[in-house]
C-alpha positions as CSV (number, residue, x, y, z in Angstrom):
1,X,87.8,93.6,131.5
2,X,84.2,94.7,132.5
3,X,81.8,94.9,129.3
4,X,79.4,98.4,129.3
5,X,76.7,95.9,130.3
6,X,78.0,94.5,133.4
7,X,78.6,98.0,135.0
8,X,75.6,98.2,138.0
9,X,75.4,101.4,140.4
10,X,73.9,100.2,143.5
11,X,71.8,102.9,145.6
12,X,68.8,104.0,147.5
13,X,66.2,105.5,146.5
14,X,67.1,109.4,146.8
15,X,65.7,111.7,144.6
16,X,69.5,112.6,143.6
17,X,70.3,109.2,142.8
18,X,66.2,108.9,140.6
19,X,66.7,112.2,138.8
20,X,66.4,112.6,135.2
21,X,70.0,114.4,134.7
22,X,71.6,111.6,137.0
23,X,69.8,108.4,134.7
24,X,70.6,110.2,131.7
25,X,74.1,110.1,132.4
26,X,74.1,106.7,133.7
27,X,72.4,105.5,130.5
28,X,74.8,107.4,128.3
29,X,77.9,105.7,130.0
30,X,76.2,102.3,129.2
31,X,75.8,102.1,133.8
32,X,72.8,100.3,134.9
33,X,70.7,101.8,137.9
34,X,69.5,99.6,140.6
35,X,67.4,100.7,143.5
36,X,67.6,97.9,145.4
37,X,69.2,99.2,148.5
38,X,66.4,101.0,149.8
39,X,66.6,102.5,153.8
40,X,70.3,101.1,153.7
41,X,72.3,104.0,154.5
42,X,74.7,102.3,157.0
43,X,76.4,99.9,154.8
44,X,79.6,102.2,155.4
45,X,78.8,105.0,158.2
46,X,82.2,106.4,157.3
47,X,81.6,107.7,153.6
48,X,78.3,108.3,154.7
49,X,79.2,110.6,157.2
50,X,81.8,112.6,154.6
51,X,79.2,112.7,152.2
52,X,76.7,114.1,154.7
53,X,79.2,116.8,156.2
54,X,80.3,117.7,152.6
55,X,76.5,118.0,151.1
56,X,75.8,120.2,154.4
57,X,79.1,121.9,154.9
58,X,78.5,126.1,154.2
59,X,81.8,126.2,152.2
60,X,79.8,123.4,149.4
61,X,79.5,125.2,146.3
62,X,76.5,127.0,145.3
63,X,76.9,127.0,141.8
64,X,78.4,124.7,139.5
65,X,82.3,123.9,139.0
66,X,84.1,126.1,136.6
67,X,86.1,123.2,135.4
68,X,87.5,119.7,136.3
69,X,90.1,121.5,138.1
70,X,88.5,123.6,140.1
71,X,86.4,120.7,141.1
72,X,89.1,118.9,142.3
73,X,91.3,121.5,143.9
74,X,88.1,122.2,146.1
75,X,87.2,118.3,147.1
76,X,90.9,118.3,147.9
77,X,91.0,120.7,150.1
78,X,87.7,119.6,151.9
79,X,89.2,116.2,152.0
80,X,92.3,117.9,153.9
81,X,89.7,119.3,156.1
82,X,87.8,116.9,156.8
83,X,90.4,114.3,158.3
84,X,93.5,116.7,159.5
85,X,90.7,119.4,161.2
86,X,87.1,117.9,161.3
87,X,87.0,116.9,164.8
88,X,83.8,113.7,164.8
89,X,81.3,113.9,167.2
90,X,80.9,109.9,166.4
91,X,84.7,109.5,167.3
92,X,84.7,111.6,170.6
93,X,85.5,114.6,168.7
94,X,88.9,114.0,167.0
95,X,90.0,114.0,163.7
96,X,90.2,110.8,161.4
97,X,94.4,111.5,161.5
98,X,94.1,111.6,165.1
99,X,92.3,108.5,165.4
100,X,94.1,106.6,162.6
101,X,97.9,107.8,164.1
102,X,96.8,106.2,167.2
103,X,97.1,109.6,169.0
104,X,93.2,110.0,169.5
105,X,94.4,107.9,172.5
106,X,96.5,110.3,174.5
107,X,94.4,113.2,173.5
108,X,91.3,111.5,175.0
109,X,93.0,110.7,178.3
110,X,94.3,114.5,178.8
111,X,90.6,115.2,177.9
112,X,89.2,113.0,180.7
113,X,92.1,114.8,182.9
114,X,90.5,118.3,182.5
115,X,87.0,117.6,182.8
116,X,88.1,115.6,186.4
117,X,90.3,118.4,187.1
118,X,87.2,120.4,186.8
119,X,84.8,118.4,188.6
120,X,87.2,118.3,191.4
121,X,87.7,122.4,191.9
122,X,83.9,122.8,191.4
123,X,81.9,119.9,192.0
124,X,78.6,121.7,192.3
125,X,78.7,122.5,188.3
126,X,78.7,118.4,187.9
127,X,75.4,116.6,188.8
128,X,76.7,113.5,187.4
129,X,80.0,111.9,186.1
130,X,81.7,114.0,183.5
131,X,81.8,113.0,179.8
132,X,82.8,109.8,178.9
133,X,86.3,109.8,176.7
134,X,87.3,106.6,176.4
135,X,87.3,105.9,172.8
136,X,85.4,104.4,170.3
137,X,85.7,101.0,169.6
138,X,82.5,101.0,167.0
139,X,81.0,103.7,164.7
140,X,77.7,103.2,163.6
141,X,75.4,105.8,160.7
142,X,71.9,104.4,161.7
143,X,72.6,101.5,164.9
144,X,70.3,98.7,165.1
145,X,67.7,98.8,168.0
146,X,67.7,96.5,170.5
147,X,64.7,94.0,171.1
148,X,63.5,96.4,173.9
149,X,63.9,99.5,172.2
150,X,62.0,98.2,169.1
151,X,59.5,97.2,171.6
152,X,59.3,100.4,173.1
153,X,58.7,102.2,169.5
154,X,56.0,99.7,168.6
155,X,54.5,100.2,172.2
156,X,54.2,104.1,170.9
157,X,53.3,103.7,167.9
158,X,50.2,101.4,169.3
């Protein structure tokens, strides 16, 4: 029930997103461009962050797609990758199955169990407490600054 007309694609401004082969298309399927959402790469750090490690991951294609198939065997198979053996440095390095299965949990507390193990037969390798593995309540692509850290910058800058 959406006319041609009414059909907007929201983005930054990214020379991906402002290319002449990109607009063309857009204009051919009757999809209006706005780049209106300038500096606003945070509005969901979780596609953000699969469409980062998939633009940056070696196995990304180097040349164009043979067909729609082959397209979509290989985004399958990097989706597979991505949340059944990607383990996140934002998510205390599980997977997105781990952490979704509620078993990011356990794995995080046997984690915390070797590194004190650790600590404990060789404390002069630790100057300070050992990695933190509690998990991660809150994922953030770009966090905001506090008041004191934005001070700090302009302080710099100054």
């Amino acid at each position: 029930g959406i006319s041609m007309q009414e059909l907007v694609l929201h983005s930054d401004n990214g020379s991906p997103m402002k290319g002449a082969t990109m607009l063309a298309m857009l204009q051919r399927l009757g999809i209006v461009p706005s780049f209106s959402r300038s500096s606003v790469s945070n509005d969901n750090p979780y596609s953000e962050s699969l469409f980062g490690t998939m633009k940056y991951t070696p196995a990304y294609p180097s040349k164009p797609f043979e067909s729609l198939a082959a397209a979509r065997e290989w985004v399958n198979e990097f989706v597979h990758w991505y949340n059944e053996e990607h383990r996140h440095s934002g998510i205390q390095f599980v997977t997105p199955a781990q952490r979704h299965s509620g078993a990011e949990k356990l794995i995080l507390m046997n984690r915390k169990g070797v590194y004190e193990s650790a600590k404990q037969r060789n404390p002069e390798r630790w100057s300070r407490e050992t990695r933190n593995w509690e998990p991660v309540s809150e994922v953030w692509l770009n966090p905001e600054k506090s008041e004191t850290e934005e001070q700090e910058v302009r302080e710099k800058v100054a």
